[in-house]
C-alpha positions as CSV (number, residue, x, y, z in Angstrom):
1,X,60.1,128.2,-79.4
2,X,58.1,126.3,-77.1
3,X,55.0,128.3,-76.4
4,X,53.2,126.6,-79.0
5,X,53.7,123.2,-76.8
6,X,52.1,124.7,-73.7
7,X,48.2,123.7,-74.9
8,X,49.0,120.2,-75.3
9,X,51.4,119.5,-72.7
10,X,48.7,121.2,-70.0
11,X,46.0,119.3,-71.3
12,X,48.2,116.2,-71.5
13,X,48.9,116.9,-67.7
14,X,44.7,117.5,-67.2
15,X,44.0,114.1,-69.1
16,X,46.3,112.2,-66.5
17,X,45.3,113.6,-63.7
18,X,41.8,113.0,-64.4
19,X,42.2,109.3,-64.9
20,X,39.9,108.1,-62.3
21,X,41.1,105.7,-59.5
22,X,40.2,101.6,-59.6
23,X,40.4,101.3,-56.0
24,X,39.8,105.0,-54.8
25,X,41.0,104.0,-50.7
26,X,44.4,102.3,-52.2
27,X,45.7,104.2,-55.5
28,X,46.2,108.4,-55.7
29,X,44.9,110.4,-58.2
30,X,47.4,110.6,-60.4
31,X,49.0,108.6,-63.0
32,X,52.4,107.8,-64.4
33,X,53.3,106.6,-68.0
34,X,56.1,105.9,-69.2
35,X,57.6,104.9,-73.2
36,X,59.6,105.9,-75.4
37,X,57.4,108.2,-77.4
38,X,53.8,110.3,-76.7
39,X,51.7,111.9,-79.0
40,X,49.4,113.6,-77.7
41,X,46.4,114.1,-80.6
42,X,44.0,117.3,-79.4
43,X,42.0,116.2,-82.5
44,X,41.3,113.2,-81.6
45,X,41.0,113.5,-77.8
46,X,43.8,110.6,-77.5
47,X,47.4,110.2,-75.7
48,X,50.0,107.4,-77.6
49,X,52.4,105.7,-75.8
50,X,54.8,103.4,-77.9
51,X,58.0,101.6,-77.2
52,X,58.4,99.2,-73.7
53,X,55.6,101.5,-71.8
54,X,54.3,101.3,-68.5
55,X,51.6,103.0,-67.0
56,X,51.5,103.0,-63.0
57,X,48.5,104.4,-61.0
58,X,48.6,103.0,-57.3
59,X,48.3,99.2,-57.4
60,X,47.4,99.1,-60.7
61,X,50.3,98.5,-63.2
62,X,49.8,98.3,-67.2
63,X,52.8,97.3,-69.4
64,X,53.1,97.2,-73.2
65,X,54.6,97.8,-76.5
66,X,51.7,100.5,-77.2
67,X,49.7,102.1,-75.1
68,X,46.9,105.0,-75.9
69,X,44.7,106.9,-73.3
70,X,41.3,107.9,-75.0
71,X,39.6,110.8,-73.5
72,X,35.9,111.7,-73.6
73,X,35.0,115.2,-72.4
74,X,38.1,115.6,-70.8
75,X,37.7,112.4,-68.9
76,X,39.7,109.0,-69.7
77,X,37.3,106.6,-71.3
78,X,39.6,103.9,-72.3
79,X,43.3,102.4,-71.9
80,X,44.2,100.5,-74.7
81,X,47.4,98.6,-74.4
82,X,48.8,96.6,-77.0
83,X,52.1,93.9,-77.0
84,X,53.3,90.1,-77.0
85,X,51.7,89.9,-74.5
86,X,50.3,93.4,-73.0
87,X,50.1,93.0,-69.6
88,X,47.7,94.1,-66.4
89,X,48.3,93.9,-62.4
90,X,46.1,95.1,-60.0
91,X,46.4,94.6,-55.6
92,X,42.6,94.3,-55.4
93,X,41.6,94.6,-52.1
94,X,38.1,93.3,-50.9
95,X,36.5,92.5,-47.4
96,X,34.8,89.0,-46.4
97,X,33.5,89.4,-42.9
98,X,35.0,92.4,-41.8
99,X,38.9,91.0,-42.7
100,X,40.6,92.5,-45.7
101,X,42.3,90.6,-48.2
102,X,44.1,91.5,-50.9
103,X,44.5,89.8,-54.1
104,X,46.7,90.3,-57.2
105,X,44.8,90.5,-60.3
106,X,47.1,89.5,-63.0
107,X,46.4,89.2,-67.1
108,X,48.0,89.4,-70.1
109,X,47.0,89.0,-73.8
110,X,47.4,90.9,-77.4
111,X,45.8,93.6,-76.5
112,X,43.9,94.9,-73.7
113,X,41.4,97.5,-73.1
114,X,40.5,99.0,-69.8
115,X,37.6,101.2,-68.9
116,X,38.9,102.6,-65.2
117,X,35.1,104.6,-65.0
118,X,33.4,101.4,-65.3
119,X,36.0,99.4,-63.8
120,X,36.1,96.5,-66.9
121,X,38.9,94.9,-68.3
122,X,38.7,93.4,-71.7
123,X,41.1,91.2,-72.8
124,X,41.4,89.7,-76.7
125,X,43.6,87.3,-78.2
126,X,45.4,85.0,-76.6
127,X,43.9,86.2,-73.1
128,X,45.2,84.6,-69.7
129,X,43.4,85.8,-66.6
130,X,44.7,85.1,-63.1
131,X,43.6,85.7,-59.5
132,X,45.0,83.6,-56.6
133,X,45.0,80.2,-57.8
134,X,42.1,80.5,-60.6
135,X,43.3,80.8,-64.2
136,X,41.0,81.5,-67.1
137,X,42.1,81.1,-70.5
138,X,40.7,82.3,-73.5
139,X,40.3,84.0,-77.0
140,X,38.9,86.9,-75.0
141,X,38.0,87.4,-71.7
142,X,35.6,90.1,-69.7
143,X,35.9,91.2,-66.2
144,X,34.6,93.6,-64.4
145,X,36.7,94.1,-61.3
146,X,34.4,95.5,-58.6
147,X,32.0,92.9,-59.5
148,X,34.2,90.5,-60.1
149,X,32.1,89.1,-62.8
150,X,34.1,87.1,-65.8
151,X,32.7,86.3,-69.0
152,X,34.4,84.2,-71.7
153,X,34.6,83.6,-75.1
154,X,36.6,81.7,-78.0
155,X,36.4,81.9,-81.5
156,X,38.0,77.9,-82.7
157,X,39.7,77.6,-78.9
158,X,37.7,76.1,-76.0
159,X,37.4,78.3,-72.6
160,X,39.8,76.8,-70.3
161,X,38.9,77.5,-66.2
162,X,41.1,76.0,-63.3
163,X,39.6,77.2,-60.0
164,X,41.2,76.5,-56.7
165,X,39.0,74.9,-54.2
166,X,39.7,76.2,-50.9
167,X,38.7,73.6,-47.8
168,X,36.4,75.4,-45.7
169,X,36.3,73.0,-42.7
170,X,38.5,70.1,-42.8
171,X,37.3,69.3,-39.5
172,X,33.6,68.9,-40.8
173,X,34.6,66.4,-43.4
174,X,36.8,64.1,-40.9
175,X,33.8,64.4,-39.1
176,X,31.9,60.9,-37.8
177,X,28.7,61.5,-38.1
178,X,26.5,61.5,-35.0
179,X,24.0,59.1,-34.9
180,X,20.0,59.5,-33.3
């Protein structure tokens, strides 16, 4: 009765553990994905998740109503996560003069896509990016997270940016300046 199963659900189990890791050092191999139903389409090359699904891989977490896994020669090309809002969290952790610091990457919108080989997150539709104190707003939003390069976009809506200014020296601005 379930031999016929055993195709799929191996290369369902191949797909997932091929999903390639956003910060190799921090995150395993592996992923986990949760939902209330799969489909798993060997036609297409794609994996559906539907119903309050999470997807966990390390320090990266993806949450949604929807969620489908699109595979290119047995490699995961995209994540494509779907809710009101879907939603994104990665620990990012990146060195400034030899001290590590990590950051949590947080974003949510209608619908996400997120391309773990390239490591860019696109985010459409009422898209909220945030990353220590810096929001983003938007109709859609690109980031690529090793660069940490953002571009944004809005259809009718403006981009909206709040940065958080850090204060370098405090010293050297309550500083009286020395005369010759």
């Amino acid at each position: 009765m379930f031999k016929p199963l055993l195709g799929p659900i191996s290369a369902l189990v191949i797909a997932l553990a091929l999903l390639p890791s956003v910060n190799s050092s921090a995150a395993p191999n592996n992923i986990q994905i949760e939902g209330d139903s799969a489909i798993f389409d060997q036609a297409s090359k794609t994996i559906t998740y539907a119903g309050s699904v999470t997807a966990t891989q390390g320090n990266l977490v993806i949450e949604g109503d929807k969620l489908t896994v699109a595979l290119i020669a047995d490699e995961v090309d995209t994540i494509r996560t779907t809710g009101s809002p879907a939603k994104f969290s990665l620990l990012h952790v990146r060195v400034d003069a030899n001290i590590e610091q990590a950051e949590r990457l947080k974003a949510s919108a209608l619908t996400i896509v997120f391309a773990p080989a390239t490591s860019q997150l696109q985010l459409l539709g009422n898209a909220t990016l945030r990353q220590g104190g810096n929001i983003i707003r938007s109709n859609e939003i690109i980031y690529n997270v090793d660069a940490q390069q953002i571009r944004a976009s809005g259809d009718s809506d403006r981009v909206r940016m709040e940065f958080e200014i850090s204060d370098q020296s405090s010293d050297a601005t309550n500083a009286t300046p020395e005369l010759p």
